[in-house]
C-alpha positions in Angstrom: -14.9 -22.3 27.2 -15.2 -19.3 25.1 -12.3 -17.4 24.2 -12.1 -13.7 25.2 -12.6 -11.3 22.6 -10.0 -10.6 19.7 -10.5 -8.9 16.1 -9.4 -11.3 13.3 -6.9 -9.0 12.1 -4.8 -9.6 15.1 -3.4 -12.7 13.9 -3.4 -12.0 10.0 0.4 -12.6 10.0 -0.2 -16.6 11.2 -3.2 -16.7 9.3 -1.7 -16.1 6.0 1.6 -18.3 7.2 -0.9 -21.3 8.0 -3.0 -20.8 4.7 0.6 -20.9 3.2 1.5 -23.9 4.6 -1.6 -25.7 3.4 -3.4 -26.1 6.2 -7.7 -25.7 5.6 -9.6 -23.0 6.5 -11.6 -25.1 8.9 -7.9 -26.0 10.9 -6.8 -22.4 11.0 -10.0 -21.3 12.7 -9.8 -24.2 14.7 -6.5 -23.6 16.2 -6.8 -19.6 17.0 -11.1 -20.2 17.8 -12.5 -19.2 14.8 -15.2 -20.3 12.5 -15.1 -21.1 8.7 -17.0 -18.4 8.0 -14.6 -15.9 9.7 -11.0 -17.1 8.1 -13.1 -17.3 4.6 -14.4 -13.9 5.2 -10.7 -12.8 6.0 -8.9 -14.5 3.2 -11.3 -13.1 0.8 -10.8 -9.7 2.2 -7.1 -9.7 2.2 -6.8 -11.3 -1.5 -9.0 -8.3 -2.2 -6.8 -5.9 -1.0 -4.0 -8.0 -2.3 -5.8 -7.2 -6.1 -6.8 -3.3 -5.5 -2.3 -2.3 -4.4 -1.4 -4.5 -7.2 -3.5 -2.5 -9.7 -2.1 0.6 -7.6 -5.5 1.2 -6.4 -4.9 3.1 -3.0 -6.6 1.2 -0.5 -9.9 4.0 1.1 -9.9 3.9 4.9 -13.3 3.3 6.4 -15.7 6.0 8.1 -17.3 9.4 6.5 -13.8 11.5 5.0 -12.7 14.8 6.4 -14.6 17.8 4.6 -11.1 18.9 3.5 -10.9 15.6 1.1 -9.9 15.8 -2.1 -10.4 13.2 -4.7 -7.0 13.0 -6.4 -7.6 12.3 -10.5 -4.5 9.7 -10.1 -7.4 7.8 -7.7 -10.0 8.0 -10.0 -7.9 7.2 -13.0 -6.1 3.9 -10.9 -9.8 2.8 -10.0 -11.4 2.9 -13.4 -8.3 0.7 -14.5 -9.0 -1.5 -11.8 -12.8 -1.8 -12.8 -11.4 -2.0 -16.4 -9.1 -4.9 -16.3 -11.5 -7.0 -14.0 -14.1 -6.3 -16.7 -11.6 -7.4 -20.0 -11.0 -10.6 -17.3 -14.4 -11.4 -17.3 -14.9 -10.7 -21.0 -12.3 -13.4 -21.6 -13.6 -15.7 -19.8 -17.6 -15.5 -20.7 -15.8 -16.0 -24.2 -14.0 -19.0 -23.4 -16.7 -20.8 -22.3 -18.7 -19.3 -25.5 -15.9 -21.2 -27.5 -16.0 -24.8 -25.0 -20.1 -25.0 -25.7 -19.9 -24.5 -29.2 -17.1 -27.1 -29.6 -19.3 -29.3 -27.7 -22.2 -28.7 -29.8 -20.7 -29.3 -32.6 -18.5 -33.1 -31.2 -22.5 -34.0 -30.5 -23.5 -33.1 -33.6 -26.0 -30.4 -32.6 -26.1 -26.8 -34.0 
């Protein structure tokens, strides 16, 4: 029987308990009638978020903006942090793995 409509967001509170008590992705949309797809879709979202506050990256509500929007320099500066650090974390790790094929190269004796 197919459940009456609900948005996912309606149960982010259980969601994010259940996640936290280990269960899978595949039991949590299970037990409230979603799919995979939806709770991986959701969790992905919400660490997302998660990432953009802690860099104090104010979060943009969706839809066109009022004309009387103003782009604060604070946002703009806060974003390009955010786009900054994620870069440097993705430098460091392209150059870890840099470092773990060389070494290998060089156990098997190739250059």
């Amino acid at each position: 029987m197919p459940r009456s409509y609900r948005h996912i967001k309606e149960y982010e509170k259980e969601i994010l308990e259940l996640k936290e008590q280990g269960l899978t992705l595949r039991e949590i949309g299970k037990k409230y009638g979603f799919t995979y797809e939806q709770v991986h879709n959701f969790i992905s979202r919400h660490n997302e978020n998660q990432r953009r506050v802690s860099a104090g990256i104010e979060l943009k509500k969706k839809g066109r903006p009022p004309k009387d929007y103003v782009v604060r320099e604070e946002d703009k500066v806060a974003e390009l942090r955010y786009i900054i650090a994620r870069k440097d974390s993705k430098i460091k790790t392209l150059e870890m793995e840099n470092e773990l094929m060389r070494d290998f190269l060089s156990l098997t004796e190739r250059k």
